[in-house]
Backbone and ligand atoms as CSV (ligand in chain L), in Angstrom:
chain,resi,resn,atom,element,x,y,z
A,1,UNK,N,N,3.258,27.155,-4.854
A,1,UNK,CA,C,1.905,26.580,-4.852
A,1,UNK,C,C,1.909,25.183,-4.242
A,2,UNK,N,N,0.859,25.135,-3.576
A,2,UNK,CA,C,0.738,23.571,-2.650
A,2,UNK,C,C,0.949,22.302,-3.851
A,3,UNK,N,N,1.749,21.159,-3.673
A,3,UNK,CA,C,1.347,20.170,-5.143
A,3,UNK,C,C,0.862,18.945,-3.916
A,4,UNK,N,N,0.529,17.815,-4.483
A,4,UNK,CA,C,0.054,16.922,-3.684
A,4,UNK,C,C,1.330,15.939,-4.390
A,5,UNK,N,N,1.842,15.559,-2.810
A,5,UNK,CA,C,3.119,14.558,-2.854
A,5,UNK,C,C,3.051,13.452,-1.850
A,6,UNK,N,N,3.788,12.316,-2.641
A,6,UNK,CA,C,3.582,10.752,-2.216
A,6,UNK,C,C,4.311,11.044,-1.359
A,7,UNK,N,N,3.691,9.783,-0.141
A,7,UNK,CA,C,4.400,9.882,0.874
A,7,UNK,C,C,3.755,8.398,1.048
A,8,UNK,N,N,4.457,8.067,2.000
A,8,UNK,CA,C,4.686,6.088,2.535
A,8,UNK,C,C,3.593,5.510,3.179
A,9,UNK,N,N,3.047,6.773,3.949
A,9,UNK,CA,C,1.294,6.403,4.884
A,9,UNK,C,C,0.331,5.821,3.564
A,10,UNK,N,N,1.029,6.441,1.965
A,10,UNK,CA,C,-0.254,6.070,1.239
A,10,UNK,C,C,-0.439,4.817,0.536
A,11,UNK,N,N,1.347,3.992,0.775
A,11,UNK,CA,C,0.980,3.081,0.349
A,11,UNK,C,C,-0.149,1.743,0.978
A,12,UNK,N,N,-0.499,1.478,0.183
A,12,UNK,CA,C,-1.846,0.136,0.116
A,12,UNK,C,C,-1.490,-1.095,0.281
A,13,UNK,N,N,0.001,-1.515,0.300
A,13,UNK,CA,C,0.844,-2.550,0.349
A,13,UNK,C,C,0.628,-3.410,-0.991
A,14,UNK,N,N,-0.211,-3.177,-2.204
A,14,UNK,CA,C,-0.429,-3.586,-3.261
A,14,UNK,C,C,0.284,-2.672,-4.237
A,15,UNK,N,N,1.480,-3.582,-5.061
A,15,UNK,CA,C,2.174,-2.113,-5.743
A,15,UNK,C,C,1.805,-1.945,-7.092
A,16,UNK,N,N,0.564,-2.508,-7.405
A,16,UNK,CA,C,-0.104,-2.143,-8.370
A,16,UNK,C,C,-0.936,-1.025,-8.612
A,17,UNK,N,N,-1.489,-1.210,-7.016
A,17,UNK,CA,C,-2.523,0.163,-6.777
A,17,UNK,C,C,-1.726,1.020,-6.641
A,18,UNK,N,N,-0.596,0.806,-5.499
A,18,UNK,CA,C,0.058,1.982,-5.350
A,18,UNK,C,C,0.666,2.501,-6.566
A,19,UNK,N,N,1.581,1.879,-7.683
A,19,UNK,CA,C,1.790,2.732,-8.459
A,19,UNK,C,C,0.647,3.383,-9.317
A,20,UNK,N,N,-0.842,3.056,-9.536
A,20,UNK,CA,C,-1.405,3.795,-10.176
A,20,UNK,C,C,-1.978,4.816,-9.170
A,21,UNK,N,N,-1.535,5.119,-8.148
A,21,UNK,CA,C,-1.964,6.040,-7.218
A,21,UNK,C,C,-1.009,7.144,-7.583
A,22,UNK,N,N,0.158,6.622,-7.296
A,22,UNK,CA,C,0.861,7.680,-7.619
A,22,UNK,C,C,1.271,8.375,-9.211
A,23,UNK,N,N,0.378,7.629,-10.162
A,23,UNK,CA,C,0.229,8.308,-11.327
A,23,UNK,C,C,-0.614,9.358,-11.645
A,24,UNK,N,N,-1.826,9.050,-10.442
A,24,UNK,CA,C,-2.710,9.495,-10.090
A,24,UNK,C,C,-2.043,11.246,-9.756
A,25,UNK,N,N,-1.115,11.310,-8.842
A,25,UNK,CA,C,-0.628,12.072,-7.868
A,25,UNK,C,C,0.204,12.911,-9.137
A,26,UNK,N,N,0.771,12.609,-9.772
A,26,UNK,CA,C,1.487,13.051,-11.264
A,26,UNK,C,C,0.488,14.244,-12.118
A,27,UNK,N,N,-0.526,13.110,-12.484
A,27,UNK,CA,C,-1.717,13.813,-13.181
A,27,UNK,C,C,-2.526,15.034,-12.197
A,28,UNK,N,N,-2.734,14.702,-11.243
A,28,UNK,CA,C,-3.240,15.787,-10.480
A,28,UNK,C,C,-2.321,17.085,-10.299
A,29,UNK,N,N,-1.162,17.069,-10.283
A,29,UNK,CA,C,0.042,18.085,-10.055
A,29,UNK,C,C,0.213,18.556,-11.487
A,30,UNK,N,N,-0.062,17.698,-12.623
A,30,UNK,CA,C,-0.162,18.434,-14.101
A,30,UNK,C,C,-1.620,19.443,-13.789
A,31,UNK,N,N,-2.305,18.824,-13.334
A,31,UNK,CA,C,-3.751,19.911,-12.797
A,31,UNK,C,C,-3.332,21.405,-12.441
A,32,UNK,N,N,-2.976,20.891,-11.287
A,32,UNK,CA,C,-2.766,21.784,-10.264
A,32,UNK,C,C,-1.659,23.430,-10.707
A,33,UNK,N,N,-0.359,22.236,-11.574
A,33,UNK,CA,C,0.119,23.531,-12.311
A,33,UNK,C,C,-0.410,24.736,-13.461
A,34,UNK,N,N,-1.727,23.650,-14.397
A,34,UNK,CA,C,-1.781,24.258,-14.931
A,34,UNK,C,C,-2.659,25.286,-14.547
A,35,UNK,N,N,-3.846,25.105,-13.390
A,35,UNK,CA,C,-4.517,26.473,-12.758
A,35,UNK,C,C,-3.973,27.186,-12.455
A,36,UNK,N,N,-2.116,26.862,-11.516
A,36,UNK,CA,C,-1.645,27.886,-10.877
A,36,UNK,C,C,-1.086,28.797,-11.979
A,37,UNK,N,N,-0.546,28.324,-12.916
A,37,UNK,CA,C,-0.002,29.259,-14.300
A,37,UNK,C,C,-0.929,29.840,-14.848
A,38,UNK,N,N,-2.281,29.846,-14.574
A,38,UNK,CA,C,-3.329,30.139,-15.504
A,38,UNK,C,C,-3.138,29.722,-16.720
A,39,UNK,N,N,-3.043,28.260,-16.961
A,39,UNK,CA,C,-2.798,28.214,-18.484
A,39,UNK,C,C,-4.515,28.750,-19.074
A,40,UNK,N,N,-4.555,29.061,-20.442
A,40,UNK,CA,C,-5.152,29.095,-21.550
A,40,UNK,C,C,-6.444,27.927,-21.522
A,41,UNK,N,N,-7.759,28.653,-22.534
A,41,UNK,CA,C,-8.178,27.812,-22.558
A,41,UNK,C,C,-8.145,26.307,-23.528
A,42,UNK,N,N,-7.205,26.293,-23.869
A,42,UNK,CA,C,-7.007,24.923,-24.897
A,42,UNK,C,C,-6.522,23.742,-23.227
A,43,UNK,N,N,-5.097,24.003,-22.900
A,43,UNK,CA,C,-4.645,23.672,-21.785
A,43,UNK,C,C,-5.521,22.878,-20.643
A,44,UNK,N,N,-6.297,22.940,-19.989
A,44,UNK,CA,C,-7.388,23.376,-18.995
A,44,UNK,C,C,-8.136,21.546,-19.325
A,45,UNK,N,N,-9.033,21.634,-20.587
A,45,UNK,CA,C,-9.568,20.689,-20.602
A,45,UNK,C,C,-8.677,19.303,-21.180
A,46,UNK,N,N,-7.343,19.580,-21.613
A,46,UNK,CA,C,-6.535,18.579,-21.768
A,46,UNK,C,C,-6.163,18.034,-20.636
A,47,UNK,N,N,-5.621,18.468,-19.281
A,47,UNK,CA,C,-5.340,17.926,-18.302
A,47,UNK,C,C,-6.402,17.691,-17.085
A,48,UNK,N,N,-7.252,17.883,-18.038
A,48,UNK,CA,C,-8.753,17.422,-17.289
A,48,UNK,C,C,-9.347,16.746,-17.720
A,49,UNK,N,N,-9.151,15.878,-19.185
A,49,UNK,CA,C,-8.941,14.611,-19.526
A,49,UNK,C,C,-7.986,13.926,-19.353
A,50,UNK,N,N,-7.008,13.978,-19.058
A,50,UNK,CA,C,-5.618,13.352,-19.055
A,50,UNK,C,C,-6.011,12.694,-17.824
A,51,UNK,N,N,-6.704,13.383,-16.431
A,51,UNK,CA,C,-6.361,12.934,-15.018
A,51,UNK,C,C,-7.943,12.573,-15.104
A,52,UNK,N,N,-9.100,12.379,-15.667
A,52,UNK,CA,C,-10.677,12.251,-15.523
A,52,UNK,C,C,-10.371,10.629,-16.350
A,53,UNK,N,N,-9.315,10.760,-17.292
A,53,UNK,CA,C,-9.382,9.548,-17.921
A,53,UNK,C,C,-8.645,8.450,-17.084
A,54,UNK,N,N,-7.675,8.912,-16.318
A,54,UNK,CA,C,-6.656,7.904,-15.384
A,54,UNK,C,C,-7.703,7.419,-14.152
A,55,UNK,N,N,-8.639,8.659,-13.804
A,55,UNK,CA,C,-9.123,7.884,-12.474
A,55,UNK,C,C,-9.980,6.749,-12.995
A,56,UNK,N,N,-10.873,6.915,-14.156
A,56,UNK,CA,C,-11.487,5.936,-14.846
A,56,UNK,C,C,-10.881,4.575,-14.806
A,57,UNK,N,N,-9.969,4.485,-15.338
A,57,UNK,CA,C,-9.108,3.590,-15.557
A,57,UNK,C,C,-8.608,2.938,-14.340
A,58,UNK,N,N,-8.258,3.158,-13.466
A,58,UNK,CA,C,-7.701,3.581,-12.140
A,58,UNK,C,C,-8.616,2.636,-11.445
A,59,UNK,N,N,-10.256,3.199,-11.021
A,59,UNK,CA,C,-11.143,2.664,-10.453
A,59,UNK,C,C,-11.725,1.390,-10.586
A,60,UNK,N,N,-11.727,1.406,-12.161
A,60,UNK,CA,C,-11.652,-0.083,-12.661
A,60,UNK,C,C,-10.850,-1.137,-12.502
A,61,UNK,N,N,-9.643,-0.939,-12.260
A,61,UNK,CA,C,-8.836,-1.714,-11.741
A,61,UNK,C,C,-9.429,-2.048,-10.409
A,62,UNK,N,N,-9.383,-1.353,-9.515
A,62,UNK,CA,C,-9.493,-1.838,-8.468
A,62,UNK,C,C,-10.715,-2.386,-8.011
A,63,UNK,N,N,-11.917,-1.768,-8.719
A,63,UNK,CA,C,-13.039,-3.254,-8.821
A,63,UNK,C,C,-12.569,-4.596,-9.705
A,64,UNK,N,N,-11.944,-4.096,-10.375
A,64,UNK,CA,C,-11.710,-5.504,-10.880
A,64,UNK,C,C,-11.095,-6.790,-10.000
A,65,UNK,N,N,-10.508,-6.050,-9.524
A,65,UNK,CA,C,-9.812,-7.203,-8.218
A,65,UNK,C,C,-11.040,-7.557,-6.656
A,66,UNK,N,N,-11.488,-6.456,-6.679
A,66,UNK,CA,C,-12.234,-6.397,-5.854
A,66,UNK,C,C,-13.509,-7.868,-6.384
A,67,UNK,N,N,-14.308,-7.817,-7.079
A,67,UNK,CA,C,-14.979,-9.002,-7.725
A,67,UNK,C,C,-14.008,-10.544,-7.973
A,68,UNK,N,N,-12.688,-10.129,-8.386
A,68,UNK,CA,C,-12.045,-10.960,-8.805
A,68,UNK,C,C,-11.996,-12.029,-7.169
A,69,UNK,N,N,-11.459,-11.322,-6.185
A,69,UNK,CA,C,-11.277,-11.788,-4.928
A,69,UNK,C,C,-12.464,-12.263,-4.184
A,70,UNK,N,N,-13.797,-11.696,-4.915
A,70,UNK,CA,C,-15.239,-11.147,-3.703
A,70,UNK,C,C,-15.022,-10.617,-2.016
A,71,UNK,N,N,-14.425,-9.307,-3.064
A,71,UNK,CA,C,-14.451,-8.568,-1.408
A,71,UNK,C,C,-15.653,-8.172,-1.003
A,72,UNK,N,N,-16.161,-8.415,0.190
A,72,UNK,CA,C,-17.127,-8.545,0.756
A,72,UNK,C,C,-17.129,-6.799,0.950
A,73,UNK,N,N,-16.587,-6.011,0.729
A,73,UNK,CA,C,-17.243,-4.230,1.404
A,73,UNK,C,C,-17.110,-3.873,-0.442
A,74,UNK,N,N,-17.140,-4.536,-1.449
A,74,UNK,CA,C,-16.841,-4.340,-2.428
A,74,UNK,C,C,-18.143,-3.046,-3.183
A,75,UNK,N,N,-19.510,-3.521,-2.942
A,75,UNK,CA,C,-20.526,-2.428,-3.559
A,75,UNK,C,C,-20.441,-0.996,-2.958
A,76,UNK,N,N,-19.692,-1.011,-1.334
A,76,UNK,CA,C,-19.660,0.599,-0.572
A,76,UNK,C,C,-18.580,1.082,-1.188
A,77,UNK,N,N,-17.601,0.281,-1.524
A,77,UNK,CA,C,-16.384,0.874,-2.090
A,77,UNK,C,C,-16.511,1.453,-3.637
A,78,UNK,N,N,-17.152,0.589,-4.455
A,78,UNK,CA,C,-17.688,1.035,-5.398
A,78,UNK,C,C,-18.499,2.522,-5.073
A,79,UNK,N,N,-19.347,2.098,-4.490
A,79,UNK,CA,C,-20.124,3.718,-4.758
A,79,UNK,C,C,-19.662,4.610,-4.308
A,80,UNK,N,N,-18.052,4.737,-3.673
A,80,UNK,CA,C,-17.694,5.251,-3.015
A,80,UNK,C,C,-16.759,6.569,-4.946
A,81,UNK,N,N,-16.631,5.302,-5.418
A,81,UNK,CA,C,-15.608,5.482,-6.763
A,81,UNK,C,C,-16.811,6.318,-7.760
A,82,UNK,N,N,-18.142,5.572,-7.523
A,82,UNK,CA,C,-18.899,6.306,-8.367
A,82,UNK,C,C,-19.313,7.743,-8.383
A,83,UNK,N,N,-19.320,8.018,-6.481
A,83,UNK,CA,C,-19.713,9.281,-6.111
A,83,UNK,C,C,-19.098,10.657,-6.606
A,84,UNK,N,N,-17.289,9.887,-6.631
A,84,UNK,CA,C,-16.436,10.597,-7.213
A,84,UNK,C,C,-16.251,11.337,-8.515
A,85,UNK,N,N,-17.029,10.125,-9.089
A,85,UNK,CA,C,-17.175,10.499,-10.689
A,85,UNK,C,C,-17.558,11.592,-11.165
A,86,UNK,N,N,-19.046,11.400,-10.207
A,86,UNK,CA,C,-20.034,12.475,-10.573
A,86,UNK,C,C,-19.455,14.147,-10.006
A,87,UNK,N,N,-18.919,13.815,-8.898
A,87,UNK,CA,C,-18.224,14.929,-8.244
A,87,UNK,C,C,-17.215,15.826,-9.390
A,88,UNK,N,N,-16.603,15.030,-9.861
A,88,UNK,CA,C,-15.269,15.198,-10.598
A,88,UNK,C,C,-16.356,15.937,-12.479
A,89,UNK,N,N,-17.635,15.555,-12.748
A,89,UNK,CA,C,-18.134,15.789,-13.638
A,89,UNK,C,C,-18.476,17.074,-13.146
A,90,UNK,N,N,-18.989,17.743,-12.375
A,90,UNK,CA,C,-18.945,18.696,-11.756
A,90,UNK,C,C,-17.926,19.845,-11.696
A,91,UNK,N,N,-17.089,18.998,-10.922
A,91,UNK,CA,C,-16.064,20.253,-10.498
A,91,UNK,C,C,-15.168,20.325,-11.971
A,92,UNK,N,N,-15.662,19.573,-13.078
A,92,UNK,CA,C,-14.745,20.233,-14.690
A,92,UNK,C,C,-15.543,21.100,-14.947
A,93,UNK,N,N,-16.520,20.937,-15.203
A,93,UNK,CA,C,-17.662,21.948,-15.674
A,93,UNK,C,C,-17.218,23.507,-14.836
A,94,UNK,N,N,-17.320,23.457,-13.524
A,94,UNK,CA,C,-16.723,24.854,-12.621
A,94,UNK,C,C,-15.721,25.343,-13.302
A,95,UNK,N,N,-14.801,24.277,-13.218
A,95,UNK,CA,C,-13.559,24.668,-13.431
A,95,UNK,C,C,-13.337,25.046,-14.649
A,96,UNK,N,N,-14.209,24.659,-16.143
A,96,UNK,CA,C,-14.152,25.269,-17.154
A,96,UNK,C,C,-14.556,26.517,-17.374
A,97,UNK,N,N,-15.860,26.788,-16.762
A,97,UNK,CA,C,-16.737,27.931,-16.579
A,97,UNK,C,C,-15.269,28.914,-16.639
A,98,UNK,N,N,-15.094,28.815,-15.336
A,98,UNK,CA,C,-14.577,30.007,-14.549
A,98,UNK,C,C,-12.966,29.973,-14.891
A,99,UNK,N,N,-12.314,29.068,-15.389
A,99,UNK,CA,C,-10.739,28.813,-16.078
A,99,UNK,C,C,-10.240,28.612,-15.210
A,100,UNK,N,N,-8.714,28.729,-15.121
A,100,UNK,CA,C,-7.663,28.554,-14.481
A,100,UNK,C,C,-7.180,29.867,-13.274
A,101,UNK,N,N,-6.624,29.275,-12.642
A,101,UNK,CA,C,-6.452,30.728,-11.493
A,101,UNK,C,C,-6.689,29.695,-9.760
A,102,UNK,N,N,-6.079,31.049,-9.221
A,102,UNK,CA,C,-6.301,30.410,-7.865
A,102,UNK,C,C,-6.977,29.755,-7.177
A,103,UNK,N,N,-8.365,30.563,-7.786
A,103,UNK,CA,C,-9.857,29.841,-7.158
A,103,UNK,C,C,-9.673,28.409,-7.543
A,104,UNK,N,N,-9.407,27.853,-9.036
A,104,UNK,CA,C,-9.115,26.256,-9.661
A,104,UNK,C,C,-8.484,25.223,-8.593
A,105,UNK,N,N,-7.591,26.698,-8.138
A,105,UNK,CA,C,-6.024,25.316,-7.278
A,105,UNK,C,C,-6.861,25.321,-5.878
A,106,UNK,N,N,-8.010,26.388,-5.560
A,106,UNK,CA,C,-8.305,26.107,-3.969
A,106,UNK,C,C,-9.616,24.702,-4.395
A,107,UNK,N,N,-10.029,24.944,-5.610
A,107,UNK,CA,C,-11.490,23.858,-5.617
A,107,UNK,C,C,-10.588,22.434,-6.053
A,108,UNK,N,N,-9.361,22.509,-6.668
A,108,UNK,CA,C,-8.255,21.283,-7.010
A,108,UNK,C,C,-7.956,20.568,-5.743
A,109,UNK,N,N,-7.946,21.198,-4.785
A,109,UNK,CA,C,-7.439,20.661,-3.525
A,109,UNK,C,C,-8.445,20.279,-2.743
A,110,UNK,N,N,-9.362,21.096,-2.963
A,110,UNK,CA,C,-10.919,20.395,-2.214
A,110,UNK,C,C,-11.675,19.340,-2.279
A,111,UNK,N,N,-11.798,19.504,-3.530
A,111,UNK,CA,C,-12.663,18.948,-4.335
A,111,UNK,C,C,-11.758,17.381,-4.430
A,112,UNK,N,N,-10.511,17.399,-5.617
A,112,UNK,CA,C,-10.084,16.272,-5.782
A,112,UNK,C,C,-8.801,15.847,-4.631
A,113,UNK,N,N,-8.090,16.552,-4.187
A,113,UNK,CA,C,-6.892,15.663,-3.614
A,113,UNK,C,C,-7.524,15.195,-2.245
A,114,UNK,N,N,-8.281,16.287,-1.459
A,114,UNK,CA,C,-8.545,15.993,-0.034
A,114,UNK,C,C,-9.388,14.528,-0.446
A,115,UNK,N,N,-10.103,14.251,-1.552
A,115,UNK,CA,C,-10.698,13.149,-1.551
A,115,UNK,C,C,-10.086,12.076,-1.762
A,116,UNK,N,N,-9.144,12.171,-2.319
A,116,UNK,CA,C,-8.658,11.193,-2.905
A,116,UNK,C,C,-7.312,10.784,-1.366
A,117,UNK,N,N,-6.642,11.491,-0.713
A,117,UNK,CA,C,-6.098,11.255,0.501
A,117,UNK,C,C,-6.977,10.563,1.433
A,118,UNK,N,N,-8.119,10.770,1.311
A,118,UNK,CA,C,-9.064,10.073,2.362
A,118,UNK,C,C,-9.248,9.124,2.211
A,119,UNK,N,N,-9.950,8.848,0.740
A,119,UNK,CA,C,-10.067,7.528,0.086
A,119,UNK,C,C,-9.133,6.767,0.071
A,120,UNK,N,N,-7.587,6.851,-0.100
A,120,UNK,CA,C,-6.822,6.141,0.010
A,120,UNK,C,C,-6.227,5.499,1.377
A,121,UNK,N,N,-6.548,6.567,2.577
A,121,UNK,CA,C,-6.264,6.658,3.607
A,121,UNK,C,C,-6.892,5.668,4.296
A,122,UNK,N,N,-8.320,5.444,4.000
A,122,UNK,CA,C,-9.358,4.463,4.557
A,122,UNK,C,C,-9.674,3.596,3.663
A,123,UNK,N,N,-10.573,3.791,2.892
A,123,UNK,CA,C,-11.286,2.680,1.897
A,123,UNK,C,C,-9.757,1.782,1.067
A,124,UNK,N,N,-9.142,2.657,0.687
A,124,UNK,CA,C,-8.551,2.009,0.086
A,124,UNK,C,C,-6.894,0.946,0.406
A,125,UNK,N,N,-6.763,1.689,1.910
A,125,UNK,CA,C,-5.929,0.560,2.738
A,125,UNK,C,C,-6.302,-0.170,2.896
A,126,UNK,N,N,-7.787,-0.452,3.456
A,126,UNK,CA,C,-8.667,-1.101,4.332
A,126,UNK,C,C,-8.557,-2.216,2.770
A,127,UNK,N,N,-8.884,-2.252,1.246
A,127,UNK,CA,C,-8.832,-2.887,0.867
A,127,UNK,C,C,-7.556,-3.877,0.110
A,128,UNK,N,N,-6.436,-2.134,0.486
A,128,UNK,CA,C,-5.082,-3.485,0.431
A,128,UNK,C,C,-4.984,-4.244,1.099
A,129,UNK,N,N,-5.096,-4.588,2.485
A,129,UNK,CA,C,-5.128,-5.028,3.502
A,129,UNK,C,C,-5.707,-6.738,3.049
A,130,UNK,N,N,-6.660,-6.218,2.294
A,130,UNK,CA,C,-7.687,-7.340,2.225
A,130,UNK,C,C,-6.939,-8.467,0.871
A,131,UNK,N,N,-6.613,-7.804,-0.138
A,131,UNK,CA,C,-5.938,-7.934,-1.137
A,131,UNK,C,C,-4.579,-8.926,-0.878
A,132,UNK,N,N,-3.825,-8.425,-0.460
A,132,UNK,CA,C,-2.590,-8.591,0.502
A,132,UNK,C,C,-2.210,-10.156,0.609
A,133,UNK,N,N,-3.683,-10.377,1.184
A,133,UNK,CA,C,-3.397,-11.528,1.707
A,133,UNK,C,C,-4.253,-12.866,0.793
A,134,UNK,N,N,-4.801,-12.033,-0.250
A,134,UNK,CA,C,-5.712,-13.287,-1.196
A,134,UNK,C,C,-4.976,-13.393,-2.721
A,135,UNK,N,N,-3.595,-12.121,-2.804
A,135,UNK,CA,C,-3.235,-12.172,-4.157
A,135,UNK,C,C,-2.315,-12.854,-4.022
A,136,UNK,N,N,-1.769,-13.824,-5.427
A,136,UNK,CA,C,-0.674,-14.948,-5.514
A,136,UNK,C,C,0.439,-13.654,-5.609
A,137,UNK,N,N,0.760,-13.087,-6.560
A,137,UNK,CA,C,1.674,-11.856,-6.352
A,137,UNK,C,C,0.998,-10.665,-6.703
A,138,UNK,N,N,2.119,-9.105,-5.982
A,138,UNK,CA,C,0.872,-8.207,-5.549
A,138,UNK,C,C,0.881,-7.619,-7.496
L,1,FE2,FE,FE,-10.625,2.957,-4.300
């Protein structure tokens, strides 16, 4: 089964973000296994809090710095985190409906990793970048 794995393009040059990215990348692969195993329904909504609660956490951080610094693309980036939210409120609900199984790991990959590769890919280099150079250490 496909898992989503760190690789060096994703770091942000901030190794704060980056390591909660790649916790990120942890929690999503606890996802991902448990659709592909079909776990149970107890299973299912535990690791769909486990990884709904990290991005929370996650996002906040990085507004937090974002205000902390006044990054100037700071409200697009935000709504960029918020859009996600709602997305991610969504695709649990599907994903509870209908359980675990293949269909889970094809809407797992759609839905959350392709977004989250993008986001990191753009928005969120674009704001290590910015970071980088205004933090005393990263
Ligand atoms: Fe972000």
């Amino acid at each position: 089964m496909p898992q989503i794995e760190w690789l060096d393009q994703y770091s942000v040059g901030v190794e704060s973000i980056d390591n909660q990215h790649k916790e990120l990348f942890e929690r999503i692969n606890r996802l991902l296994d448990a659709c592909a195993q079909g776990e149970g329904k107890k299973v299912l909504p535990e690791v769909l809090d486990f990884l709904g609660d990290y991005v929370v956490f996650h996002f906040s951080t990085e507004e937090k710095y974002m205000k902390e610094y006044l990054y100037p693309e700071y409200l697009a980036h935000k709504k960029e985190h918020d859009n996600f939210v709602e997305t991610y409120k969504k695709f649990r609900e599907e994903i509870e409906k209908e359980g675990a199984g293949v269909s889970a790991v094809i809407k797992t990959n759609r839905l959350v990793v392709d977004w989250l590769k993008n986001h990191i890919l753009g928005t969120d280099r674009k704001l290590g970048a910015f970071l980088k150079e205004k933090m005393p250490s990263k």
